[in-house]
C-alpha positions in Angstrom: 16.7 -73.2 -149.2 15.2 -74.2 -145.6 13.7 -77.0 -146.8 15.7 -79.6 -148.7 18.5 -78.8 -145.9 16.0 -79.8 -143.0 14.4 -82.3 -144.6 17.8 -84.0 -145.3 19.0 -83.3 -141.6 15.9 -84.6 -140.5 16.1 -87.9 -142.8 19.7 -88.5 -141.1 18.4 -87.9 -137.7 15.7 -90.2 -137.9 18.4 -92.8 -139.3 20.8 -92.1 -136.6 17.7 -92.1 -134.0 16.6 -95.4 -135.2 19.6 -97.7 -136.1 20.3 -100.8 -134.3 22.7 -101.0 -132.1 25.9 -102.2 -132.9 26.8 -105.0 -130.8 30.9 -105.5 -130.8 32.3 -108.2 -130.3 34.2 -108.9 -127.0 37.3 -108.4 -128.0 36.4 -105.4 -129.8 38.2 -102.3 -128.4 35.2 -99.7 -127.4 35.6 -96.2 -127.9 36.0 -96.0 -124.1 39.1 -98.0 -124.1 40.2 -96.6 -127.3 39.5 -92.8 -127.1 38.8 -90.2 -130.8 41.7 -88.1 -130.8 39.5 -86.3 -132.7 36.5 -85.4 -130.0 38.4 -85.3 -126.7 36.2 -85.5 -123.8 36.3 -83.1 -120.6 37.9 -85.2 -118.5 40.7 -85.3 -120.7 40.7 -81.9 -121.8 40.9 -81.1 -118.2 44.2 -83.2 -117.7 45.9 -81.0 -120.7 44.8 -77.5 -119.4 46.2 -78.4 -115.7 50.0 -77.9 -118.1 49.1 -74.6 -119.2 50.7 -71.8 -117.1 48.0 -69.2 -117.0 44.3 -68.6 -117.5 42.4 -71.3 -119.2 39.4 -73.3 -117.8 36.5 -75.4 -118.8 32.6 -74.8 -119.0 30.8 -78.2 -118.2 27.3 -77.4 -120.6 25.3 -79.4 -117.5 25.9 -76.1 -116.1 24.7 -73.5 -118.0 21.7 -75.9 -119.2 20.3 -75.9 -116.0 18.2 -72.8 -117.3 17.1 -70.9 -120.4 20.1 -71.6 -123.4 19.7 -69.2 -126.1 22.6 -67.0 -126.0 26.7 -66.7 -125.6 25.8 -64.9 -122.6 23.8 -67.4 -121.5 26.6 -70.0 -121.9 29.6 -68.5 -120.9 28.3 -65.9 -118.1 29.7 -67.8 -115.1 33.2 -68.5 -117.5 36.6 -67.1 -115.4 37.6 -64.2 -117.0 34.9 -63.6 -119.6 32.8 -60.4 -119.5 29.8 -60.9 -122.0 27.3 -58.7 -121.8 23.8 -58.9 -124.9 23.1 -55.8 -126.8 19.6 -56.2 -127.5 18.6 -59.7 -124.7 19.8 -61.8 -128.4 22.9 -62.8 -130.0 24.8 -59.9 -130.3 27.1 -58.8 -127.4 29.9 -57.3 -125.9 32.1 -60.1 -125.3 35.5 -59.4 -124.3 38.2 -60.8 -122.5 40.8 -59.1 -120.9 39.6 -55.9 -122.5 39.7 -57.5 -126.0 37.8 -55.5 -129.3 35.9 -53.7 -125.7 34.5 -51.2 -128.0 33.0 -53.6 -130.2 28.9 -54.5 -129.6 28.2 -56.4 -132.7 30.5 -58.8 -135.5 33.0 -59.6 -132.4 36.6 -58.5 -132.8 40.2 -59.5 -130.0 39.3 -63.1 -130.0 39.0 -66.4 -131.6 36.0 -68.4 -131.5 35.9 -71.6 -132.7 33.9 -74.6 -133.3 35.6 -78.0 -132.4 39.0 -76.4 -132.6 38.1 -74.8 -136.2 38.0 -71.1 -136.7 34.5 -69.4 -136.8 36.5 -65.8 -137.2 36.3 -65.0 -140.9 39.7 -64.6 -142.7 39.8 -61.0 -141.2 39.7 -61.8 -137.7 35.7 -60.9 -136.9 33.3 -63.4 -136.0 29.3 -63.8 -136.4 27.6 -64.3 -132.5 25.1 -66.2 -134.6 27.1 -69.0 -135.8 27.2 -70.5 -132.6 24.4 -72.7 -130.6 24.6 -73.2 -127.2 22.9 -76.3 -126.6 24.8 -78.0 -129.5 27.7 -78.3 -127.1 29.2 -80.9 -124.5 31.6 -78.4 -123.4 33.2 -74.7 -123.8 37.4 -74.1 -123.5 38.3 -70.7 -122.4 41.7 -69.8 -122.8 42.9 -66.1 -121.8 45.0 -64.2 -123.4 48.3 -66.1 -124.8 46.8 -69.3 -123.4 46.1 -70.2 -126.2 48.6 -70.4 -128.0 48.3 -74.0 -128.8 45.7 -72.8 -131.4 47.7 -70.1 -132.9 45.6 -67.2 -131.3 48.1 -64.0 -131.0 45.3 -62.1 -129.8 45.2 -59.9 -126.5 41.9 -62.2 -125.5 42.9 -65.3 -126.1 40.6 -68.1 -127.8 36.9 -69.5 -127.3 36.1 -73.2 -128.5 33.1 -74.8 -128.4 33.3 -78.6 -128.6 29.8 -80.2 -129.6 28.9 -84.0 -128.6 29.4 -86.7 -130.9 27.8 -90.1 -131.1 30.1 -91.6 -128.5 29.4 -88.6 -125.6 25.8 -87.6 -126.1 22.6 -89.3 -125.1 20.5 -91.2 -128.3 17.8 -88.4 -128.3 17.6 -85.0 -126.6 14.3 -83.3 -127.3 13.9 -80.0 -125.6 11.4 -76.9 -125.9 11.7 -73.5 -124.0 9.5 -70.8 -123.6 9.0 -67.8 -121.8 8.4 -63.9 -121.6 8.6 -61.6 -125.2 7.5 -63.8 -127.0 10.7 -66.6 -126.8 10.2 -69.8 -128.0 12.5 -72.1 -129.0 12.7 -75.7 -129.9 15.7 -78.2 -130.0 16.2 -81.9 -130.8 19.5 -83.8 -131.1 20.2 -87.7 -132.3 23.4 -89.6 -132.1 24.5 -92.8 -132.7 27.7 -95.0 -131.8 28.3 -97.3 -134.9 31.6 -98.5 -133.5 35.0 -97.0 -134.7 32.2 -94.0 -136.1 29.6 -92.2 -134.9 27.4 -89.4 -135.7 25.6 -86.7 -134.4 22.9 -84.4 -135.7 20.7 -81.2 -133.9 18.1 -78.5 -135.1 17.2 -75.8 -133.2 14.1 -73.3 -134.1 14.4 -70.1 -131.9 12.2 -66.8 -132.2 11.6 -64.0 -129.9 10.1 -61.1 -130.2 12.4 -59.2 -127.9 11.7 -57.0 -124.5 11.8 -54.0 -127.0 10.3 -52.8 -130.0 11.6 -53.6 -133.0 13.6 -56.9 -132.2 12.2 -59.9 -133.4 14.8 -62.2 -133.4 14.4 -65.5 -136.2 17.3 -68.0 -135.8 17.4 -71.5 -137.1 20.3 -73.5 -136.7 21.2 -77.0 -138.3 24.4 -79.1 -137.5 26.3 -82.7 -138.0 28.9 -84.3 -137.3 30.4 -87.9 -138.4 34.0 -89.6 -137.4 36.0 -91.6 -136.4 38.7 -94.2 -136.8 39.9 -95.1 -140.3 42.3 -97.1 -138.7 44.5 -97.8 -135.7 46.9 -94.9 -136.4 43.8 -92.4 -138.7 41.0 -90.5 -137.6 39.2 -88.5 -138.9 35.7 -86.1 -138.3 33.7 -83.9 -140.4 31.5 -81.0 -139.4 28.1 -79.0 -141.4 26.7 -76.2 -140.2 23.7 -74.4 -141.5 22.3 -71.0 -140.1 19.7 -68.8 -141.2 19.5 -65.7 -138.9 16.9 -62.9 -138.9 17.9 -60.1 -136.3 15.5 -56.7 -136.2 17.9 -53.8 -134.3 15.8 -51.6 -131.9 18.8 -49.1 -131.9 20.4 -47.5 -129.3 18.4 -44.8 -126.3 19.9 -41.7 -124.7 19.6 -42.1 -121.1 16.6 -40.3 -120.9 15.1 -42.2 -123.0 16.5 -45.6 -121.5 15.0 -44.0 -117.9 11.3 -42.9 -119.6 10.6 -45.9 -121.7 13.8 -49.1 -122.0 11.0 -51.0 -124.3 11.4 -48.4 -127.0 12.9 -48.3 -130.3 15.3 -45.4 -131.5 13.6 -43.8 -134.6 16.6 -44.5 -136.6 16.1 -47.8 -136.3 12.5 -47.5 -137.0 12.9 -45.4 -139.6 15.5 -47.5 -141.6 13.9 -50.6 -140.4 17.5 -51.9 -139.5 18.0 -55.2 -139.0 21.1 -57.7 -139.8 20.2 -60.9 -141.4 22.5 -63.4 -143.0 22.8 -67.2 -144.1 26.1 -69.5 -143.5 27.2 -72.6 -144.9 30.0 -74.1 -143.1 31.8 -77.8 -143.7 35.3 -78.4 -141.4 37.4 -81.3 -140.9 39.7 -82.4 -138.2 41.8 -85.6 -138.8 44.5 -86.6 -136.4 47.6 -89.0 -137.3 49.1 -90.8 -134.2 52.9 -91.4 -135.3 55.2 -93.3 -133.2 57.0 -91.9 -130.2 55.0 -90.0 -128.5 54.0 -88.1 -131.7 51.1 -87.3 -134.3 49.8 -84.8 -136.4 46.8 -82.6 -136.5 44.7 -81.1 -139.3 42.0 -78.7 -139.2 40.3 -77.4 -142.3 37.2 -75.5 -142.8 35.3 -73.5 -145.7 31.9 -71.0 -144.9 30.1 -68.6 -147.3 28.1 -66.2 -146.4 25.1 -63.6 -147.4 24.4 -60.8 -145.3 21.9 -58.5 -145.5 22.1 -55.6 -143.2 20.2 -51.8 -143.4 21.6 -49.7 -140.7 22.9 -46.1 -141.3 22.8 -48.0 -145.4 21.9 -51.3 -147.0 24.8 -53.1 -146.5 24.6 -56.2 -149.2 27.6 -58.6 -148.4 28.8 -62.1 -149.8 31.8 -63.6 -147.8 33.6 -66.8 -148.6 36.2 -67.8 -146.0 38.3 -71.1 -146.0 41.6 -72.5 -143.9 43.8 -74.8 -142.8 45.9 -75.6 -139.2 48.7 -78.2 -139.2 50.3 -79.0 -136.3 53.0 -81.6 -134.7 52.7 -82.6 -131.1 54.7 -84.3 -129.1 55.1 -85.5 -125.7 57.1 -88.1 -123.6 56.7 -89.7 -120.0 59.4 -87.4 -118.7 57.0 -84.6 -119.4 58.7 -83.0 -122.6 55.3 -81.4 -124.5 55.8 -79.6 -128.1 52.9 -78.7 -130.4 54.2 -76.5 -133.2 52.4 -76.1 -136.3 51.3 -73.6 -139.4 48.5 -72.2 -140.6 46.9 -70.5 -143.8 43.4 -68.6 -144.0 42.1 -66.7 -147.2 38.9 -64.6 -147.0 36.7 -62.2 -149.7 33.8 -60.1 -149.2 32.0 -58.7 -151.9 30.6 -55.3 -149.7 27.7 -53.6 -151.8 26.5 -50.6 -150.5 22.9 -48.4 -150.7 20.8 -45.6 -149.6 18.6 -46.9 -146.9 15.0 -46.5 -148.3 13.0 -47.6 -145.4 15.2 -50.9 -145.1 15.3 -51.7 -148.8 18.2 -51.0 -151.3 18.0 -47.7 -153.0 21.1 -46.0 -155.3 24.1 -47.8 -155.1 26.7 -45.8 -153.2 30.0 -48.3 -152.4 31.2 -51.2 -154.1 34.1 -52.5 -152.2 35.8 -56.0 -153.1 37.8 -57.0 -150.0 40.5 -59.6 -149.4 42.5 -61.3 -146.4 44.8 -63.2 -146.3 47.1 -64.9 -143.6 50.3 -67.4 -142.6 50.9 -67.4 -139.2 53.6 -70.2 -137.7 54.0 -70.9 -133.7 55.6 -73.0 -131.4 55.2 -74.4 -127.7 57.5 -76.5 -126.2 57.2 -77.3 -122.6 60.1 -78.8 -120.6 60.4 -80.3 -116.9 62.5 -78.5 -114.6 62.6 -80.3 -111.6 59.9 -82.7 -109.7 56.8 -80.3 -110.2 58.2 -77.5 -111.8 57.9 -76.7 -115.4 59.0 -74.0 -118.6 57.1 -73.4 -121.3 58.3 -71.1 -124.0 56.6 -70.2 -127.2 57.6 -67.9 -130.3 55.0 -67.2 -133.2 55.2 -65.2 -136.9 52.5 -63.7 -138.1 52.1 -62.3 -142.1 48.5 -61.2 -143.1 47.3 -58.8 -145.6 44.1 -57.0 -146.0 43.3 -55.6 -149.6 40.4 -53.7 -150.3 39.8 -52.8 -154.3 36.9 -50.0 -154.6 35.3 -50.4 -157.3 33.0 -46.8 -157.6 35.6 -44.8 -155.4 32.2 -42.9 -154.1 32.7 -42.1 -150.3 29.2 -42.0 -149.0 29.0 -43.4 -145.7 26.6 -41.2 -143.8 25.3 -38.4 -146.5 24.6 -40.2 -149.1 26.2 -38.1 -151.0 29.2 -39.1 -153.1 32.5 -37.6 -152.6 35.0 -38.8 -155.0 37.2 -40.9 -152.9 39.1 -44.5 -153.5 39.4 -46.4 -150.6 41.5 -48.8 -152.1 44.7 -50.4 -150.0 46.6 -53.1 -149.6 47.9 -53.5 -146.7 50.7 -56.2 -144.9 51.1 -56.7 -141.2 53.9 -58.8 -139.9 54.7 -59.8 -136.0 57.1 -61.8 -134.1 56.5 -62.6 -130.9 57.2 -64.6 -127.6 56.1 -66.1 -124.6 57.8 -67.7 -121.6 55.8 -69.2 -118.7 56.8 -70.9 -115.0 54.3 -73.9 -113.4 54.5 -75.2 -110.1 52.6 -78.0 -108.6 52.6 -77.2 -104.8 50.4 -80.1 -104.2 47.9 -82.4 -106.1 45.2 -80.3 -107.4 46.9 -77.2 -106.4 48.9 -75.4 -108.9 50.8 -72.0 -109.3 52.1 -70.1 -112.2 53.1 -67.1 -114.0 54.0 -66.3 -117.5 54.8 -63.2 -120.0 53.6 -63.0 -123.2 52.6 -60.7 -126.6 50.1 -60.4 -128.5 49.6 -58.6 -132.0 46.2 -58.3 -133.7 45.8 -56.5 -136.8 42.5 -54.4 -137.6 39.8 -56.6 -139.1 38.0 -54.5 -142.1 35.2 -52.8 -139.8 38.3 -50.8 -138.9 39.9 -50.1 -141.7 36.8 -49.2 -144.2 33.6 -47.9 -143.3 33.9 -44.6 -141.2 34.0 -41.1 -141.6 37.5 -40.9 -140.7 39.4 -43.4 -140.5 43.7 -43.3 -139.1 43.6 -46.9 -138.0 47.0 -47.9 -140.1 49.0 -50.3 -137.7 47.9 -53.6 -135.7 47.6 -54.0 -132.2 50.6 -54.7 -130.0 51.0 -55.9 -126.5 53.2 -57.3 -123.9 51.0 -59.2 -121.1 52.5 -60.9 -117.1 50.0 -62.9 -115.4 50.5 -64.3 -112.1 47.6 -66.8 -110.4 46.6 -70.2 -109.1 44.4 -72.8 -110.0 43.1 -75.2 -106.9 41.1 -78.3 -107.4 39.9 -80.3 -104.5 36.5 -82.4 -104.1 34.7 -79.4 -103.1 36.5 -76.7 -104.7 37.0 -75.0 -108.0 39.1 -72.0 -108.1 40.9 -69.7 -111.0 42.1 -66.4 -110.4 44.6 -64.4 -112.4 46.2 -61.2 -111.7 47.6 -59.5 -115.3 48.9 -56.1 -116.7 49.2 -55.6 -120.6 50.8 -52.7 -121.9 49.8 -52.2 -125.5 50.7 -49.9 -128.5 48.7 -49.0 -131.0 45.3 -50.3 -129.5 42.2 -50.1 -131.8 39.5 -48.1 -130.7 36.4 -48.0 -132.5 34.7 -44.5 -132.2 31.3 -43.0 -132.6 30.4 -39.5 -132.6 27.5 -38.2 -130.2 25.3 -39.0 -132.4 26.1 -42.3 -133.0 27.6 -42.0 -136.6 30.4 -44.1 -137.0 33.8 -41.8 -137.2 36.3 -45.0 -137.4 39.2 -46.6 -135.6 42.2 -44.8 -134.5 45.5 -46.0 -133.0 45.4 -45.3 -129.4 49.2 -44.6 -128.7 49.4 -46.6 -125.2 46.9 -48.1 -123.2 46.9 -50.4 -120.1 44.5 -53.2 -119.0 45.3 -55.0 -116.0 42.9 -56.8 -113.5 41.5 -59.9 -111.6 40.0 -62.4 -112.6 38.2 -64.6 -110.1 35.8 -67.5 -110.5 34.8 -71.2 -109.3 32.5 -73.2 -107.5 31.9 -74.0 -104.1 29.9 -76.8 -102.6 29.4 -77.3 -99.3 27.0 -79.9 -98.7 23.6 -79.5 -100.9 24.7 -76.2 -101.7 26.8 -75.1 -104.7 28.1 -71.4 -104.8 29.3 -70.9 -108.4 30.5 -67.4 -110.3 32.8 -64.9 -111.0 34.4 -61.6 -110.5 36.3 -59.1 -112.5 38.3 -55.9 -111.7 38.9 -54.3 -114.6 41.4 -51.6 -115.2 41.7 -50.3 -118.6 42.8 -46.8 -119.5 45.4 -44.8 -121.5 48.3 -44.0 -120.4 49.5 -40.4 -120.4 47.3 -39.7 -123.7 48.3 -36.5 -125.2 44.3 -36.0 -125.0 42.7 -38.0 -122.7 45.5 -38.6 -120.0 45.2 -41.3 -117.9 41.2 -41.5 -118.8 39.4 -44.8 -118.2 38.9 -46.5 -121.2 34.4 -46.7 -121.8 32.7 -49.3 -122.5 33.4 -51.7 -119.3 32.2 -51.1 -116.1 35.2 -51.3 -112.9 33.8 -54.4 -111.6 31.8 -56.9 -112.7 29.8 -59.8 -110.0 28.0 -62.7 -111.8 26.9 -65.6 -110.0 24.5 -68.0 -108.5 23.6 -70.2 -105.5 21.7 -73.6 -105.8 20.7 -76.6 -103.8 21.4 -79.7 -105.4 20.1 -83.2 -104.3 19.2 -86.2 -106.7 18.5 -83.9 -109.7 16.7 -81.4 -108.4 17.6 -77.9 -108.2 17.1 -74.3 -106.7 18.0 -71.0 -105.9 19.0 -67.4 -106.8 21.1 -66.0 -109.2 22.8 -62.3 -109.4 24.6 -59.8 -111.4 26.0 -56.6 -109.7 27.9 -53.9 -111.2 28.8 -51.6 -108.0 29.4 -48.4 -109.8 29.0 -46.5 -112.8 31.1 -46.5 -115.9 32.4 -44.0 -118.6 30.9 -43.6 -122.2 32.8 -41.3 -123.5 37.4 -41.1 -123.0 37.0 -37.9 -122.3 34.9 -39.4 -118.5 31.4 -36.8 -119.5 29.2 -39.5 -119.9 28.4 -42.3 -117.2 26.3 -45.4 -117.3 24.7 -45.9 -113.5 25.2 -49.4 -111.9 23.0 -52.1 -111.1 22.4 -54.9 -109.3 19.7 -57.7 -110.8 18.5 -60.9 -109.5 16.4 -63.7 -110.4 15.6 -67.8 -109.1 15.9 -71.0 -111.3 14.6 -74.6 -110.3 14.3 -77.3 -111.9 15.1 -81.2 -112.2 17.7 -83.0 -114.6 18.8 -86.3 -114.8 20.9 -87.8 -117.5 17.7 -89.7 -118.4 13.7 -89.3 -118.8 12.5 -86.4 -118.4 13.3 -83.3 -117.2 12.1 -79.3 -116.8 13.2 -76.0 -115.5 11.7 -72.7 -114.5 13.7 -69.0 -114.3 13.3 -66.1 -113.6 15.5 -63.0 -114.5 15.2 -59.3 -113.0 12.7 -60.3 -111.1 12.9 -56.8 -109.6 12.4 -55.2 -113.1 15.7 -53.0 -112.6 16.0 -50.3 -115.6 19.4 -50.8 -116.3 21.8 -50.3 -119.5 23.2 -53.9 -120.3 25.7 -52.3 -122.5 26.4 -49.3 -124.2 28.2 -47.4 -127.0 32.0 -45.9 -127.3 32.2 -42.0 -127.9 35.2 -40.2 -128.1 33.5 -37.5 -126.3 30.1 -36.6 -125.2 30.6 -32.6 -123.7 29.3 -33.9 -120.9 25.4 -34.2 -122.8 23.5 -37.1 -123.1 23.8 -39.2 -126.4 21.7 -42.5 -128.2 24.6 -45.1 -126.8 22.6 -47.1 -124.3 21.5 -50.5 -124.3 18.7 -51.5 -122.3 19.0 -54.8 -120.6 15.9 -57.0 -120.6 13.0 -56.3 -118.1 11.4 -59.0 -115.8 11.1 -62.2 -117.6 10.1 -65.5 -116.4 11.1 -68.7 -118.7 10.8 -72.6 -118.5 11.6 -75.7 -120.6 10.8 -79.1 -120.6 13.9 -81.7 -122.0 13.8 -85.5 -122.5 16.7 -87.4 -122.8 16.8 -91.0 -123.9 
């Protein structure tokens, strides 16, 4: 299957790399003068975030570029408010915002990531880390918590988008090859083209590693297009293909000990099972955009992925998914400052989940069969009216409906044994929410702005939650009411967001293991609070650029008839990422950090720790918007043993217990990139 598709991405890239140019005409309208509604460009996306009344901010992908690109972590690291931390130095993570799906390391859960304003969450609300490459993008939005609500999120995290370049915003070519320590190696090369009122865009990235432990070969190849523009003066219209073929060994999780003795081993589990997670995805989307008159115009977004999964773990998980949607909205604004966007939208999702023994990572007896279904209609609403000179409202109101249906078709329980017990797990299952927001901004000066909103959130469990564990008592959704207070300042020298928050939530889904790492399920936590800082920016005074983040976070229940007023594990109190370069002409250089003062909980019942840490490395390098250009990085230079991440136990008896994740060791990387 890897051929024909690359072969045929490659014969477009060549004809995109290698077209004329289209001279227009001077009276032609450029797409400078005339911009695609359907690929807005930073600048402009930074104009509609200063209206948002809360927590929302931009990534710039010059930034993150800068150095090795291979990961989420990679790119959105340095993003306010994000804590993203790799399981095994890959894909995979614990990404979280606010405290969202914290106990979730793998198949992320509490947000929604998309892809050019497109869902890459399946129908069920989980998402693939995979489906995502870094360097295909010309910018990130991150949008906390009910900020962002203009794409129907009703999560407590908010929403992730990526938006990738088109013809009219990336360079002609962009070759680029990286290399570096365990084995990494990857290659990328992207080709666009501006035909006029269309353009197109193509990239292909290779990337294998064979990981700082053993047992973690990574194998990702990623293909993507894109091709749009205007059909005419009111139309346009853009089409999106992805193609990923991911191959993922799992090294497993390491007691303490273990992480302290020897973080480059794998557990024996993993050996033993030869666990891995590898999958394909096809994915076509579609964003077309009507202007109307007045002020108004319509928005749809469509998209349809399949997937194949293969995945031995604890069993042979064999799984076919087949996801499509749709999101139509209205906006509408006017020069008094009157802003509406209200709109609807549909997703429908089935997987076909075959389980087997695990046989040394092959299939053995068939031991589940379970057909699974979601389904949602969710409606919102956000109108934003002027107050006064500077001072704005924004209200919003949304109504959820989604179902999850699971039909078992052996009714043979046999998720860790192996052995049958007669059991259906069949359910269908409805979850319906209403819920509000109400927000205050205030522009104290140009570039300086104020604001403070309340909101809810509601997020049903995906099916991780509701099938797959020992036990599982994981019957009702998610539920929270969210204030947020902060700033945002702009001036030529300075970036700064910070956010203050406190969410009180019912019914919070926490995904538990037991101490020896065997899944026992999700449970409804009764109530739970998050609340915290988040700080980030960039500095520049003179050459020098000072550029990070920081996060307090406070997560715990609240008088829990078990664990009291416990810490919620999985997160660590506070959380310092940053770096500090000199910048002249292109050229770069300087150190970078991460810092974790203290140690963090495990375990809710506070028996099990994991230690802080503190890591450094340098980056240099030169890049220009043209010619060529390289970088060279180095990460934990001090080759700190440290756990980058870890499991979530209920409770560990105060012994020690496989949850750790090592983070990677010393590692020196460096790329070379043209750009024409």
């Amino acid at each position: 299957m890897r051929r024909p598709f690359l072969f045929g991405l490659l014969a477009l890239s060549c004809g995109l790399a290698q077209a004329d140019h289209v001279q227009l005409p001077d009276d032609t309208v450029t797409g400078q003068q005339r911009p695609d509604p359907t690929a807005p460009t930073i600048e402009e996306k930074r104009a509609e975030f200063a209206h948002i009344p809360g927590g929302a901010s931009l990534v710039d992908a010059e930034t993150y570029k800068s150095g090795r690109s291979s990961t989420l972590q990679d790119a959105l690291g340095l993003a306010t408010g994000v804590f993203i931390q790799p399981r095994f130095g890959a894909e995979e993570a614990r990404l979280s915002i606010r405290g969202s799906g914290l106990q979730r390391t793998f198949h992320g859960r509490g947000l929604l990531l998309m892809q050019d304003g497109a869902p890459v969450n399946l129908a069920d609300g989980s998402f693939d880390f995979q489906t995502i490459e870094p360097l295909a993008a010309n910018h990130v939005e991150v949008l906390r918590g009910a900020n962002a609500w203009r794409y129907g999120a009703a999560n407590l995290g908010g929403a992730i988008n990526f938006v990738t370049p088109t013809g009219k915003t990336a360079a002609p070519a962009d070759l680029r090859v990286e290399g570096g320590s365990f084995g990494y190696q990857r290659l990328y090369g992207a080709f666009a083209q501006d035909f006029g009122d269309w353009d197109g865009f193509v990239s292909i990235a290779d990337y294998q590693q064979d990981g700082f432990r053993d047992h973690a070969r990574q194998d990702n190849q990623r293909y993507f297009a894109n091709l749009g523009g205007r059909i005419n003066e009111r139309l346009a219209t853009r089409f999106y293909l992805t193609h990923v073929e991911s191959d993922s060994e799992l090294p497993g999780s390491l007691t303490k000990a273990q992480l302290r003795r020897d973080p480059e081993q794998a557990s024996a589990a993993a050996l033993g099972g030869d666990q891995k997670r590898d999958f394909t995805l096809n994915r076509l989307g579609n964003i077309s955009t009507l202007q109307l008159d007045g002020g108004h115009s319509l928005e749809l977004s469509s998209f349809y992925s399949e997937k194949s999964m293969f995945h031995p773990i604890f069993q042979v998980l064999d799984i076919d998914s087949e996801d499509y949607g749709l999101r139509l909205a209205h906006k509408w604004q006017d020069a008094q400052g009157w802003r509406w966007v209200g709109g609807v939208e549909v997703n429908h999702g089935r997987n076909w989940d075959s389980r087997y023994l695990n046989v040394g990572g092959q299939k053995g007896r068939k031991v589940n069969e379970l057909h699974q279904t979601a389904r949602s209609l969710n409606a919102f609403a956000e109108l934003e009216v002027p107050l006064a000179e500077r001072w704005a409202l924004i209200g919003g109101l949304a109504w959820l409906h989604q179902q999850r249906d699971v039909d078992d078709r052996l009714k043979c329980n046999a998720f860790v044994s192996g052995f049958c017990l007669a059991q259906d797990e069949s359910f269908n299952k409805t979850y319906i929410g209403r819920i509000g927001r109400i927000g205050l901004r205030h522009d104290l000066d140009d570039g300086l702005q104020f604001f403070a909103n309340f909101s809810q959130s509601v997020e049903p469990p995906t099916f991780s939650e509701l099938t797959g564990g020992q036990v599982v008592t994981a019957n009702d959704a998610q539920k929270a009411n969210t204030l947020e207070f902060g700033m945002r300042w702009m001036r030529s020298n300075l970036e700064l967001d910070v956010a203050v928050y406190r969410s009180e939530i019912r019914d919070e889904l926490l995904a538990l293991n037991d101490a020896d790492g065997n899944a026992l399920g999700t449970i409804n936590a009764d109530r739970t609070l998050h609340q915290g800082i988040e700080l980030g920016g960039a500095l520049t005074l003179g050459q020098f650029v000072l550029r990070g983040q920081y996060l307090l976070n406070d997560f715990r229940f609240d008088n829990d008839d078990v664990y009291g007023d416990n810490r919620l594990a999985g997160a660590p109190r506070q959380f310092v990422k940053g770096e500090a370069l000199w910048q002249q002409g292109g050229w770069y250089a300087g150190p970078t950090f991460e810092w974790v003062p203290t140690h963090y909980n495990v375990d809710h019942a506070e028996s099990l720790y994991a230690d802080g840490y503190a890591i450094w490395g340098l980056k240099a390098g030169y890049r220009a918007r043209e010619g060529l250009g390289f970088f060279v990085e180095g990460r934990n230079l001090s080759d700190k043993t440290y756990a980058a991440a870890t499991g979530v136990i209920a409770d560990a008896r105060g012994q020690d217990s496989a949850q750790f994740l090592p983070g990677d060791g010393r590692a020196v990387y460096a790329g070379l990139e043209w750009r024409l």
